[in-house]
MARDRENVEX-864241 format. One record per residue (C-alpha): residue in three letters; x negated, y, z. Coordinates in nm, 2 decimals. Each point is the difference from the previous one (the first is absolute). Layout:
// residues N
<resn:ALA	px:X	py:Y	pz:Z>
...
//
This chain:
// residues 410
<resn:UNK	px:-15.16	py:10.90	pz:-1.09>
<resn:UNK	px:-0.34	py:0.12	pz:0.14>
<resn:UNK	px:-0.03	py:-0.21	pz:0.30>
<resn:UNK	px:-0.25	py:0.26	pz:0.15>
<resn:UNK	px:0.07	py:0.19	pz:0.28>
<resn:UNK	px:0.04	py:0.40	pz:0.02>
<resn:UNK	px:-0.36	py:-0.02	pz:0.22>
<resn:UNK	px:-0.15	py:-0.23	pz:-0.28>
<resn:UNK	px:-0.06	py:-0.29	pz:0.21>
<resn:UNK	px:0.20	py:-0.32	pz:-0.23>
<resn:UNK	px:0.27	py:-0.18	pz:0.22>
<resn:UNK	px:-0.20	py:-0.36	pz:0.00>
<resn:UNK	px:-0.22	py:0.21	pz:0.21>
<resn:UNK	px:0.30	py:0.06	pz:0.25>
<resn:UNK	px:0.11	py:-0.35	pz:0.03>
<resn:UNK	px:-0.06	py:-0.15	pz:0.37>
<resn:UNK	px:-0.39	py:-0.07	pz:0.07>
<resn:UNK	px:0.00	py:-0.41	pz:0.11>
<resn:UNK	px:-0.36	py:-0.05	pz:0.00>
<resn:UNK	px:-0.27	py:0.22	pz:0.09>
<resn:UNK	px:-0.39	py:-0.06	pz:-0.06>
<resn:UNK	px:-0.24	py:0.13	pz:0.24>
<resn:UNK	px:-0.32	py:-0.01	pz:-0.13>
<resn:UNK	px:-0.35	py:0.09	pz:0.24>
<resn:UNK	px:-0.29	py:-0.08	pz:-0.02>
<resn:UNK	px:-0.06	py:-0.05	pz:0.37>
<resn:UNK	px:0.22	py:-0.35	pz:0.15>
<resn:UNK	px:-0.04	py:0.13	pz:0.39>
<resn:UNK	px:0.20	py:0.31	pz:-0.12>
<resn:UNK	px:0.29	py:-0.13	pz:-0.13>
<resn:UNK	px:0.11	py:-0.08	pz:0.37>
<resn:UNK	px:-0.21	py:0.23	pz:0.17>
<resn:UNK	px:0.15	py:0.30	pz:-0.21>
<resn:UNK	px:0.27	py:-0.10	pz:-0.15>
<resn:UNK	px:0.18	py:-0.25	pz:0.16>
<resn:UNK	px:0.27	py:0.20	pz:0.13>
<resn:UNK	px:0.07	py:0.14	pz:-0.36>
<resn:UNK	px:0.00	py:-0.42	pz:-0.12>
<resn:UNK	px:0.24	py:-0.05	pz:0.26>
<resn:UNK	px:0.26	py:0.31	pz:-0.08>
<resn:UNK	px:-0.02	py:-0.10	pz:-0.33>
<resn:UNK	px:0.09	py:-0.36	pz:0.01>
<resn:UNK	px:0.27	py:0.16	pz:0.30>
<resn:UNK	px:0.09	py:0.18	pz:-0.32>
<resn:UNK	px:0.08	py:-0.33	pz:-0.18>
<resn:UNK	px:-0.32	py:0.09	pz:-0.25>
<resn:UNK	px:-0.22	py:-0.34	pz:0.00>
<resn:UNK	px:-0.38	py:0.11	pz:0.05>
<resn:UNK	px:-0.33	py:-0.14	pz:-0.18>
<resn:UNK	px:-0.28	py:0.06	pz:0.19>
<resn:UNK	px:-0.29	py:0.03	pz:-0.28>
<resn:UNK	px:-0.37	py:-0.02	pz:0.13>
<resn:UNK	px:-0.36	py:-0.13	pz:-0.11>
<resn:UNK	px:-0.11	py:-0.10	pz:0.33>
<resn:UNK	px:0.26	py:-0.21	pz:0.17>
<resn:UNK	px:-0.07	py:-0.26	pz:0.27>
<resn:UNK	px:0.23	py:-0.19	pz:0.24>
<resn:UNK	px:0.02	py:0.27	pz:0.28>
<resn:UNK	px:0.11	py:0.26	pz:-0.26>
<resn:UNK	px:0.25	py:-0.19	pz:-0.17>
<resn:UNK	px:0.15	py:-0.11	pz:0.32>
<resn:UNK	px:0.03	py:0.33	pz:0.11>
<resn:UNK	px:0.16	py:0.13	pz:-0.34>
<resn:UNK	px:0.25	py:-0.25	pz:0.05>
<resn:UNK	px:0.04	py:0.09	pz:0.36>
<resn:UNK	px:0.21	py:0.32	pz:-0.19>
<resn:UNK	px:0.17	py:-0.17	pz:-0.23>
<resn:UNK	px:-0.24	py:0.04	pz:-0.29>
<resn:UNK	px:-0.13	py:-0.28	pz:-0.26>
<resn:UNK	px:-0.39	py:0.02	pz:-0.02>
<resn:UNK	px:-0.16	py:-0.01	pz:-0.33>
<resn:UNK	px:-0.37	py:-0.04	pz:-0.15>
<resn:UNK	px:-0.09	py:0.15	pz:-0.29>
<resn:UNK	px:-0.36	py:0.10	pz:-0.10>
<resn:UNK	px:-0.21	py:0.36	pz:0.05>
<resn:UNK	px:-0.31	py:0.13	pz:0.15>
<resn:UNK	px:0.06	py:0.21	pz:0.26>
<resn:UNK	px:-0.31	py:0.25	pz:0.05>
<resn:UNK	px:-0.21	py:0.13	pz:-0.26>
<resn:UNK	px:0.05	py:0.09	pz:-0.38>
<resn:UNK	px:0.03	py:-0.19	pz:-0.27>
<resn:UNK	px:0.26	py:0.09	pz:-0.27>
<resn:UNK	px:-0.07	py:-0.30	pz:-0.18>
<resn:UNK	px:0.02	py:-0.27	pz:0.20>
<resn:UNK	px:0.33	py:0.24	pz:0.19>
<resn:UNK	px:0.15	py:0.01	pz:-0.32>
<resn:UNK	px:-0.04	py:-0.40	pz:-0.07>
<resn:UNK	px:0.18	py:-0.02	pz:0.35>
<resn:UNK	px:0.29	py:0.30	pz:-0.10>
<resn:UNK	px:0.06	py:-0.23	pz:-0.31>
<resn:UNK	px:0.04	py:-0.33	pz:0.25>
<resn:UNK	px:0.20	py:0.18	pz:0.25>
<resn:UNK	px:0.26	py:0.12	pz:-0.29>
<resn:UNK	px:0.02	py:-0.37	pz:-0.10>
<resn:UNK	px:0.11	py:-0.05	pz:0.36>
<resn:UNK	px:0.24	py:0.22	pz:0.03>
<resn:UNK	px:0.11	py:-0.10	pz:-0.31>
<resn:UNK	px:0.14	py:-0.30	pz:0.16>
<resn:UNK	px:0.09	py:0.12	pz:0.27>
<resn:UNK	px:0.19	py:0.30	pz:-0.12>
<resn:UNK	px:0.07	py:0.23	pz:0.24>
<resn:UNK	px:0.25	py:0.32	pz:-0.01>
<resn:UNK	px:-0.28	py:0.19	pz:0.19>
<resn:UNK	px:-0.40	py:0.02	pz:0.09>
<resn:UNK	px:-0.10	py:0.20	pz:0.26>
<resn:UNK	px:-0.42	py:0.00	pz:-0.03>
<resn:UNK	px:-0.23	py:0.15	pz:0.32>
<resn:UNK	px:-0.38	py:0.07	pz:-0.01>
<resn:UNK	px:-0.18	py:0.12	pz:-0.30>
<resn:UNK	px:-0.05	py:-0.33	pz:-0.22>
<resn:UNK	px:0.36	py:-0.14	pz:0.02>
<resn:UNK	px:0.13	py:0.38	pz:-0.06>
<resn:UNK	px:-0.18	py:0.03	pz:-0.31>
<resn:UNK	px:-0.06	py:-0.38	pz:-0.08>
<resn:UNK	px:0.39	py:-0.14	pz:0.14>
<resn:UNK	px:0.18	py:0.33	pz:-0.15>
<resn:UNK	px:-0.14	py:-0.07	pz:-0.32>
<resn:UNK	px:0.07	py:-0.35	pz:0.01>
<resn:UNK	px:0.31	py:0.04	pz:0.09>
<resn:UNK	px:0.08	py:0.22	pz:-0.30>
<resn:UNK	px:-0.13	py:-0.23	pz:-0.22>
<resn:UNK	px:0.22	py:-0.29	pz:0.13>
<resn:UNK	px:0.31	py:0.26	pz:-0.02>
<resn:UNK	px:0.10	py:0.04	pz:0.36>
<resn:UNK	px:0.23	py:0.26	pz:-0.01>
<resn:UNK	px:-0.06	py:0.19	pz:0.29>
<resn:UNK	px:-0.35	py:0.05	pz:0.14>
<resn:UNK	px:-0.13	py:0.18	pz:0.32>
<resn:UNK	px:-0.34	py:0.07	pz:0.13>
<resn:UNK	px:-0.17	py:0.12	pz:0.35>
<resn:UNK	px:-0.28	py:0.21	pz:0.05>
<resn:UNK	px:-0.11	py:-0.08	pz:0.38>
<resn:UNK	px:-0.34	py:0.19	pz:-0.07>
<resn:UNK	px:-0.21	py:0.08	pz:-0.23>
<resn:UNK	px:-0.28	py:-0.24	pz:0.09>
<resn:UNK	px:-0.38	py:0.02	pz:-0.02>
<resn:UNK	px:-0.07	py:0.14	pz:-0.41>
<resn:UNK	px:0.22	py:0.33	pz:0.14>
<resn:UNK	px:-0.12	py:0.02	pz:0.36>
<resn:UNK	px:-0.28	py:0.26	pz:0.06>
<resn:UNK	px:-0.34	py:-0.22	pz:0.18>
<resn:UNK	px:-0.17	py:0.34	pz:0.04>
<resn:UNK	px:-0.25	py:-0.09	pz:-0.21>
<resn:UNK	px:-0.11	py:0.15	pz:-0.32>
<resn:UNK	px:0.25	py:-0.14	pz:-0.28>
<resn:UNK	px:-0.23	py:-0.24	pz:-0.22>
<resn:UNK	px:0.08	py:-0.10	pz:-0.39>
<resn:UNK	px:0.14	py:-0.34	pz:0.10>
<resn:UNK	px:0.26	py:0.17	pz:0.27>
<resn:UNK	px:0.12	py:0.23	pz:-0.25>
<resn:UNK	px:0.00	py:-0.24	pz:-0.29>
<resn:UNK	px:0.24	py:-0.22	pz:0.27>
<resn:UNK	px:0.23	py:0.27	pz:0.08>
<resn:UNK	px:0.06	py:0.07	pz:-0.40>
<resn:UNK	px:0.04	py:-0.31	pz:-0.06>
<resn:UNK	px:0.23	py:-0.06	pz:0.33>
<resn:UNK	px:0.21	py:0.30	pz:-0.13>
<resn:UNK	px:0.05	py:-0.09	pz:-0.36>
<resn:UNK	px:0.18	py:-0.35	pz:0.14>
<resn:UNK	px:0.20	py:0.17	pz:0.26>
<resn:UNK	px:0.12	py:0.22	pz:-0.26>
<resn:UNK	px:0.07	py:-0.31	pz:-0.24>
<resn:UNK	px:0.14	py:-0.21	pz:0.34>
<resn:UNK	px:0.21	py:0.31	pz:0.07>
<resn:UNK	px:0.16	py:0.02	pz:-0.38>
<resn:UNK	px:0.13	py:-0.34	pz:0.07>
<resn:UNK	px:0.18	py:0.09	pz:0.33>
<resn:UNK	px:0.36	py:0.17	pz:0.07>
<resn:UNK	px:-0.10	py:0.11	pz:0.33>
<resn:UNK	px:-0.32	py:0.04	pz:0.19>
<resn:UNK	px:0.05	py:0.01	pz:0.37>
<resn:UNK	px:-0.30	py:0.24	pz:0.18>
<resn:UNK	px:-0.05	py:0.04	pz:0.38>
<resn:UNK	px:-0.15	py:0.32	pz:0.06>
<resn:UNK	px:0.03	py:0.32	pz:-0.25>
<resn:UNK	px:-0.40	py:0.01	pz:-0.02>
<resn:UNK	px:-0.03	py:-0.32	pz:-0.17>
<resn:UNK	px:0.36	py:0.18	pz:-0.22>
<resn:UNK	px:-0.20	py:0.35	pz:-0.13>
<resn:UNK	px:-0.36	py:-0.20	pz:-0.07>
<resn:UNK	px:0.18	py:-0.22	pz:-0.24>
<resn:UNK	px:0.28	py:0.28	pz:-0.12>
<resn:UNK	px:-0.29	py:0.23	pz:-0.08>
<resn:UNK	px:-0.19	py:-0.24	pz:-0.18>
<resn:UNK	px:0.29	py:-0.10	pz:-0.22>
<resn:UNK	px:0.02	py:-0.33	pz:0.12>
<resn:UNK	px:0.32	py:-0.07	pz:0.07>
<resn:UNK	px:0.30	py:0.22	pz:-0.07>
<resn:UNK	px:0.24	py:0.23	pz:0.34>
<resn:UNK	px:0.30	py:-0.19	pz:-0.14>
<resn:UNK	px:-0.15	py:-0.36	pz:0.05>
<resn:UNK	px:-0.12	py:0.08	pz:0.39>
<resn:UNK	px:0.17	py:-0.09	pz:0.33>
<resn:UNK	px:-0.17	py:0.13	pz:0.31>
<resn:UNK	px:0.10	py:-0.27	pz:0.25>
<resn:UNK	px:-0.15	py:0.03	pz:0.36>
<resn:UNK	px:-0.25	py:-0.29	pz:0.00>
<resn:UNK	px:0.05	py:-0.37	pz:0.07>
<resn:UNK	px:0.23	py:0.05	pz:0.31>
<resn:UNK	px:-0.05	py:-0.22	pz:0.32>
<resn:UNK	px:0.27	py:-0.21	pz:0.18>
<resn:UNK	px:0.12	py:0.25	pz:0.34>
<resn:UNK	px:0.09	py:-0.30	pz:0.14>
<resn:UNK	px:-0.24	py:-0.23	pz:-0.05>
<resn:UNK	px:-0.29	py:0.29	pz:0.06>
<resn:UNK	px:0.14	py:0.10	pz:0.39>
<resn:UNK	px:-0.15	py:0.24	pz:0.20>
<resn:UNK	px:-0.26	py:-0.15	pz:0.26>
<resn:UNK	px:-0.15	py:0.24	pz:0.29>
<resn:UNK	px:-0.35	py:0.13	pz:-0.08>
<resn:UNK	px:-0.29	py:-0.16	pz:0.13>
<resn:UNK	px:-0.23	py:0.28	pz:0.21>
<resn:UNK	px:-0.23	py:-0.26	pz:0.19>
<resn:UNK	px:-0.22	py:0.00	pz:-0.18>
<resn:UNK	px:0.06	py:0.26	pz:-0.26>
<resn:UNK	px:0.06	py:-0.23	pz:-0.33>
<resn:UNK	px:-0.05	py:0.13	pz:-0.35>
<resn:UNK	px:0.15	py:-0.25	pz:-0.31>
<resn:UNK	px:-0.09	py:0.04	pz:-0.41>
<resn:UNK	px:0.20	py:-0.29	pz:-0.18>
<resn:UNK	px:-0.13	py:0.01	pz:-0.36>
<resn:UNK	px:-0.15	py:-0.21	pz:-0.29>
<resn:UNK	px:-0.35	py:0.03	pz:0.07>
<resn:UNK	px:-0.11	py:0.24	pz:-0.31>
<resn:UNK	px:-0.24	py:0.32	pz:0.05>
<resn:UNK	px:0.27	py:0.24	pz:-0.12>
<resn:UNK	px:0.23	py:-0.12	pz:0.32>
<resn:UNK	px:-0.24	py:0.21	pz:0.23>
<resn:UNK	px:-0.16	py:-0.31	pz:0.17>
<resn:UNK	px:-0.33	py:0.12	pz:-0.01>
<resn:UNK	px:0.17	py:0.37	pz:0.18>
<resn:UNK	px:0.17	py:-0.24	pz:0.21>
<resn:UNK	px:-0.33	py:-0.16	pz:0.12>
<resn:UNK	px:-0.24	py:0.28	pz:0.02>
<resn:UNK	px:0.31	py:0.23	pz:0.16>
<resn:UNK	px:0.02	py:-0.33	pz:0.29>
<resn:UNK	px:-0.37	py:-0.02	pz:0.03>
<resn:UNK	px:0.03	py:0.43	pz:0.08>
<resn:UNK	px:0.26	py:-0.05	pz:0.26>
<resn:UNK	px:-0.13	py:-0.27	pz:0.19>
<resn:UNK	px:-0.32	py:0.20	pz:0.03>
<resn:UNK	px:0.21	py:0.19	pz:0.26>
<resn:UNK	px:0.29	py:-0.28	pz:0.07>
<resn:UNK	px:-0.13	py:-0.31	pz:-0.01>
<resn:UNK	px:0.28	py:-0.16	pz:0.15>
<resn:UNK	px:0.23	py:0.07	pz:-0.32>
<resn:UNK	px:0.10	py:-0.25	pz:-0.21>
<resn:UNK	px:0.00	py:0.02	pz:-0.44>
<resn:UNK	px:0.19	py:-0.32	pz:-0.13>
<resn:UNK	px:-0.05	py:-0.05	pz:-0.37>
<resn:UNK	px:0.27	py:-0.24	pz:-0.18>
<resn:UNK	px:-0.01	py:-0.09	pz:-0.36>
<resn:UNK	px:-0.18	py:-0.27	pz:-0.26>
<resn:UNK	px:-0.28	py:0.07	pz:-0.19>
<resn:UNK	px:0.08	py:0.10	pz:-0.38>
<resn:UNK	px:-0.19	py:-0.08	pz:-0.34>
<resn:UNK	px:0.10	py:0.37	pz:-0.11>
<resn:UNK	px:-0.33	py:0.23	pz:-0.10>
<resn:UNK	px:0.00	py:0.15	pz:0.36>
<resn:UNK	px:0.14	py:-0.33	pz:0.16>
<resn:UNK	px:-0.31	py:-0.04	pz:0.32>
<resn:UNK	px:-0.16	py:-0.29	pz:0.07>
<resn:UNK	px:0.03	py:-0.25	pz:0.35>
<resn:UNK	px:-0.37	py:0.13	pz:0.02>
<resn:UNK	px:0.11	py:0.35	pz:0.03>
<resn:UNK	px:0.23	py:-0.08	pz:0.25>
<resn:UNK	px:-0.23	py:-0.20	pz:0.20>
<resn:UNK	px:-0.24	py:0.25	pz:0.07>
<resn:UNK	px:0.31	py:0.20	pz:0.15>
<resn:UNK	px:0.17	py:-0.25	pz:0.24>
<resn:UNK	px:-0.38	py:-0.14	pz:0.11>
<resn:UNK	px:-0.06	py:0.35	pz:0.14>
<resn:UNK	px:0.29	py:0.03	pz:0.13>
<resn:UNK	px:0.16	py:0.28	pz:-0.18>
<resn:UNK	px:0.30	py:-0.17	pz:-0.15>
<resn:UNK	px:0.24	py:-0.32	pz:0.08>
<resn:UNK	px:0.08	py:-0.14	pz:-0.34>
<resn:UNK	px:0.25	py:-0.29	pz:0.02>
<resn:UNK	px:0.07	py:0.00	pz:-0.43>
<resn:UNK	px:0.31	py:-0.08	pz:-0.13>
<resn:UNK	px:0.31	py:-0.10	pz:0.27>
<resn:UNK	px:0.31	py:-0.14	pz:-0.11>
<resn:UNK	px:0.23	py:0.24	pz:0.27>
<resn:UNK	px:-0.16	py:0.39	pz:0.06>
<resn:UNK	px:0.28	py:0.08	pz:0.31>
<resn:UNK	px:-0.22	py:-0.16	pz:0.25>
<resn:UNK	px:-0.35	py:0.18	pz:-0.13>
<resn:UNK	px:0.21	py:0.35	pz:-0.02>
<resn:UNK	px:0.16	py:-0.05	pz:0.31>
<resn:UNK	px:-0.32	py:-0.06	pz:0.21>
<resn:UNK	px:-0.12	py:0.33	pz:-0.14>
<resn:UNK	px:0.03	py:0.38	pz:0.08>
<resn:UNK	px:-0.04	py:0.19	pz:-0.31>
<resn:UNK	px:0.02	py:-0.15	pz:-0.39>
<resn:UNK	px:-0.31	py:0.14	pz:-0.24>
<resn:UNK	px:-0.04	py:0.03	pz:-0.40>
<resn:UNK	px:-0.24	py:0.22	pz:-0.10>
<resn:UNK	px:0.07	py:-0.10	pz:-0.36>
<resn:UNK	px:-0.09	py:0.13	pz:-0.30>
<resn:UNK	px:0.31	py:0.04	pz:-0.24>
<resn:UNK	px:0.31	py:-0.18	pz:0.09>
<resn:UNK	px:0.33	py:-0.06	pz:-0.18>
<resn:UNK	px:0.23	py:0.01	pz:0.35>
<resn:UNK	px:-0.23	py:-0.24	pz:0.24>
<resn:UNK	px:0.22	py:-0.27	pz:0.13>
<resn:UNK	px:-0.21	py:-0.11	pz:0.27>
<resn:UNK	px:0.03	py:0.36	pz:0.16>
<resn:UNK	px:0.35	py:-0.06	pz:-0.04>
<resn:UNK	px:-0.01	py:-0.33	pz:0.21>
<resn:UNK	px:-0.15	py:0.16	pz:0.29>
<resn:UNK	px:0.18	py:0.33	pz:-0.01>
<resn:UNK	px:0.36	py:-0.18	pz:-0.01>
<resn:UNK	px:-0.15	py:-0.17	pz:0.37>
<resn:UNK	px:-0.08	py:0.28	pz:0.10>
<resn:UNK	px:-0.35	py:0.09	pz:-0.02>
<resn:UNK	px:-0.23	py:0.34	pz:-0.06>
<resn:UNK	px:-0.16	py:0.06	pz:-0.34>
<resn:UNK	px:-0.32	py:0.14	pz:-0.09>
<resn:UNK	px:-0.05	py:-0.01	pz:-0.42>
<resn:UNK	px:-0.14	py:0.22	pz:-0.30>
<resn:UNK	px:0.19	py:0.28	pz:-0.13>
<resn:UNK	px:-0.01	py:-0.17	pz:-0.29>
<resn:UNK	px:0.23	py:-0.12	pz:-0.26>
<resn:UNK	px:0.28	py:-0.27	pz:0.14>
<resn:UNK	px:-0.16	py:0.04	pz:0.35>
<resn:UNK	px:0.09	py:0.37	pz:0.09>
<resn:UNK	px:0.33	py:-0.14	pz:-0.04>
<resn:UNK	px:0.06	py:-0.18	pz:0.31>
<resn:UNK	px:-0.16	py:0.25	pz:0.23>
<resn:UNK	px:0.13	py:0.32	pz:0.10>
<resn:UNK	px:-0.28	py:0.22	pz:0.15>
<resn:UNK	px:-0.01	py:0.00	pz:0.38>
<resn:UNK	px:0.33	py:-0.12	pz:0.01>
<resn:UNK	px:-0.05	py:-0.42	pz:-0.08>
<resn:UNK	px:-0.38	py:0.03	pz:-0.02>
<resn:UNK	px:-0.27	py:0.17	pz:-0.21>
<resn:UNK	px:-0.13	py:0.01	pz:-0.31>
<resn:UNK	px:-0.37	py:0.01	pz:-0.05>
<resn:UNK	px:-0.23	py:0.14	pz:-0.31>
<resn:UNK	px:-0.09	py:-0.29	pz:-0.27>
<resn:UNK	px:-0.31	py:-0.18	pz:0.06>
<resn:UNK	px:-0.11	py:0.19	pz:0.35>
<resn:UNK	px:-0.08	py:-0.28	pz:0.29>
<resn:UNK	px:-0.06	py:0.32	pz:0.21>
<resn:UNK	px:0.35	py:0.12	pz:-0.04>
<resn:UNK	px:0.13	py:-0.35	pz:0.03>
<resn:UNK	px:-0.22	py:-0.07	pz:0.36>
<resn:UNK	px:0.12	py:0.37	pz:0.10>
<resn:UNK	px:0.42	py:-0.08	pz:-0.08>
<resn:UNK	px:-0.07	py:-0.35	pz:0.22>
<resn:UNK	px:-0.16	py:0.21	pz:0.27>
<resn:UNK	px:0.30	py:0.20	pz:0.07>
<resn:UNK	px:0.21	py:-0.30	pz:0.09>
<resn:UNK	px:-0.26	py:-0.09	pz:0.24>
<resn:UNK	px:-0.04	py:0.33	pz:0.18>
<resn:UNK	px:0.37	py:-0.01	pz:-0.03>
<resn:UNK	px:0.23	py:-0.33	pz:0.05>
<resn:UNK	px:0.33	py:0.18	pz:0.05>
<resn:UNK	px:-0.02	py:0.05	pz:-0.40>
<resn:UNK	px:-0.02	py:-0.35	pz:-0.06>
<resn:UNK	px:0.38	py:-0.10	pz:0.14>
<resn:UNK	px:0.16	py:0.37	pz:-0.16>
<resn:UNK	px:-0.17	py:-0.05	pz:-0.36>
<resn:UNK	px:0.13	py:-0.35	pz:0.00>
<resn:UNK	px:0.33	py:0.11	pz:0.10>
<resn:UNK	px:0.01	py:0.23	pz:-0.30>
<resn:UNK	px:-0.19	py:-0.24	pz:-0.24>
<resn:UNK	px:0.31	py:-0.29	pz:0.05>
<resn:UNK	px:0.24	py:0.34	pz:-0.02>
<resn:UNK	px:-0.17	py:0.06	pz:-0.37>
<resn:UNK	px:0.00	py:-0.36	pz:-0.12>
<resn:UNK	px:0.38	py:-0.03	pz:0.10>
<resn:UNK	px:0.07	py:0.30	pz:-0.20>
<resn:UNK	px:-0.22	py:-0.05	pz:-0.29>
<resn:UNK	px:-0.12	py:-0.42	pz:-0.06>
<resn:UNK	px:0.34	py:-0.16	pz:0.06>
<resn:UNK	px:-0.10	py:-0.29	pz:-0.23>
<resn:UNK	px:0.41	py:-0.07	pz:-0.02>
<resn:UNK	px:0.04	py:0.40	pz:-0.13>
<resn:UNK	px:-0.26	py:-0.05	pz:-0.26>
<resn:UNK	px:0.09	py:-0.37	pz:-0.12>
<resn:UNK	px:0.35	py:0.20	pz:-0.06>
<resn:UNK	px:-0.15	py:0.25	pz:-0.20>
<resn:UNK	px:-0.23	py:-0.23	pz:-0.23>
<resn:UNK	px:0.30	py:-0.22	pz:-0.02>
<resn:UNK	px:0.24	py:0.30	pz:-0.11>
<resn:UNK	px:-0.26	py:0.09	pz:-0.20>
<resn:UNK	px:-0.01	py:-0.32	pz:-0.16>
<resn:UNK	px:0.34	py:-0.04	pz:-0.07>
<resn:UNK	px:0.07	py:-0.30	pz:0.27>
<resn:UNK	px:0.13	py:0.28	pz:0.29>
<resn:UNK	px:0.33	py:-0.13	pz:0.00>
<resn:UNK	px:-0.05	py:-0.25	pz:0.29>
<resn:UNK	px:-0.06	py:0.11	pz:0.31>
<resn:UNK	px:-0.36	py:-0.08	pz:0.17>
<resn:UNK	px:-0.06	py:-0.26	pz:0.22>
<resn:UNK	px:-0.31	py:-0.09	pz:0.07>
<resn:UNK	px:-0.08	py:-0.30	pz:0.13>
<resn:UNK	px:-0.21	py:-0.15	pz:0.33>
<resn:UNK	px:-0.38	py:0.14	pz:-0.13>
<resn:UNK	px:-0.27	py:-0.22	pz:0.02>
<resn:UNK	px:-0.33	py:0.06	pz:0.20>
<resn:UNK	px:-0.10	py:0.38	pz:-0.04>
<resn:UNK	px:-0.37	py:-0.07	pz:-0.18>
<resn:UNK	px:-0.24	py:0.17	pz:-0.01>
<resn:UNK	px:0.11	py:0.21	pz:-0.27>
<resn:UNK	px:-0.29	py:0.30	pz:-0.03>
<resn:UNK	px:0.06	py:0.29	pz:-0.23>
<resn:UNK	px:0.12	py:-0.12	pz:-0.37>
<resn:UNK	px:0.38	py:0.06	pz:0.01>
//
């Protein structure tokens, strides 16, 4: 007898998923963005390898906080270089080899391309992918497109379409990101979930009442030119020409990406007073809650999950109506959305809340109204896990660690 299914899908691959592999390439994200999905899955009786290159103490502890089991395993996280990647892909099958898990579930470019491959050729059965963004080779600088750029983005496509071949299902936050890689034959309609971001934790992420003495603007981010920080600063330096009592907090780590700034960069702004930059904090609900409106004027996002953070406490939004941002904002209603690249437009949106407050406390009402309906982290852990095949069990997510500072990956 066959022992294939009438949907083609053999019936090893419907036996229960015990063990799941995430694989990143970032350590801080694994509890930062997916710690609530570690914790509905081991809720779910599935036990949870936590795979990254870049592991230390804090990051482990916290993956174990959820219930997860950090691993190391070996990859370079920025730049490209199929060689040595592909050296690493072949370790990282070895591993989960060993380890041999029912399920991967790969995040960020490299361990999409790199773990779903690797976990094909160690003959995982099921294998899963998500695409929070499309990253820096696919985000538009503004600048005229060189050789090397284009040569990047070929080369970036011709692995996701290889990662993709390898996957069952391919997880995608905003239907931009969906039609860029549909039209360019990348990755099949059948393969694609649309799943609405990383989610946040309602009750963790409270509402807090708006700071309007003095008017207090907050961009939480990696610190990377196509997060708008440069918009951010010269749009702050423009207001406070006719505010000066305003606040602009900046929050986030510097990044070794191509557009990652420098500490230098960010001198020059906090010495003349333009910005308050305070890096990375392990909890954001005390930054967000001592500020009046929440900022991103971002490049390309896949759903940005630190405008999620501040919406679900409550807070205004000004952003780009751009890909993955223009989701969270609905025009006039939570905040505004601003042209690409335009400090002027940026400086003018931040102006209105100073000429007038009242919008502040409204917009934030409807911003918390928005992230209750739409980044319920619990309604779309239970869709990735139905989706997955573990949606049996019901979700329960345990107590979350401190809310980092998360910026805008997942």
């Amino acid at each position: 007898m066959d022992n294939r299914t009438i949907d083609g899908v053999s019936r090893a691959d419907l036996e229960p998923i015990r063990t799941v592999a995430l694989v990143t390439s970032m350590a801080d994200t694994l509890a930062n963005f997916r710690g609530p999905l570690i914790a509905d899955l081991v809720a779910a009786g599935v036990r949870v390898l936590a795979l990254a290159p870049d592991h230390d103490d804090r990051t482990r502890n916290a993956v174990r906080t959820f219930g997860g089991e950090p691993v190391d395993f070996s990859l370079d996280r920025t730049g490209m270089h199929p060689v040595r990647d592909a050296i690493d892909g072949l370790r990282l099958a070895a591993q989960l080899r060993r380890f041999k898990p029912d399920a991967t579930f790969c995040y960020f470019i490299k361990p999409v391309i790199y773990g779903s491959l690797a976990a094909r050729l160690a003959g995982i059965r099921r294998r899963f992918a998500m695409v929070a963004g499309l990253g820096y080779v696919y985000t538009p600088n503004g600048l005229p497109e060189g050789l090397k750029r284009r040569a990047l983005r070929r080369l970036a496509s011709a692995l996701y379409w290889a990662g993709f071949r390898a996957c069952h299902k391919v997880f995608f936050q905003n239907q931009d990101d969906i039609d860029q890689f549909v039209d360019a034959g990348l990755v099949p309609v059948t393969k694609i979930v649309r799943i609405n971001g990383s989610g946040v934790d309602l009750e963790q992420l409270t509402p807090a009442p708006p700071v309007t003495e003095p008017l207090t603007y907050l961009l939480m981010a990696r610190l990377l030119r196509e997060k708008g920080i440069y918009e951010y600063a010269e749009a702050a330096r423009l207001v406070k020409q006719r505010h000066p009592q305003v606040r602009f907090l900046l929050l986030g780590k510097t990044d070794p990406n191509p557009g990652g700034l420098t500490e230098a960069d960010l001198r020059e702004w906090v010495d003349d007073g333009t910005l308050e930059w305070h890096g990375h904090v392990d909890d954001v609900r005390p930054w967000i809650a001592q500020a009046s409106v929440y900022v991103l004027p971002s490049w390309r996002e896949g759903k940005p999950r630190s405008t999620q953070e501040a919406m679900a406490m409550g807070r205004a939004v000004i952003t780009t109506d751009v890909p993955g941002c223009r989701d969270t904002v609905v025009e006039g209603v939570n905040g505004f959305l601003v042209p690409l690249r335009d400090p002027e437009a940026l400086a003018a949106a931040m102006t209105r809340f100073v000429e007038r407050t009242d919008l502040i406390s409204s917009m934030g009402d409807a911003s918390r109204r928005i992230a209750s309906e739409r980044f319920d982290v619990r309604q779309i852990n239970r869709r990735i896990l139905d989706e997955m095949g573990v949606g049996n069990a019901s979700v329960n997510i345990r107590p979350a660690a401190p809310v980092a500072a998360t910026g805008t990956l997942g």
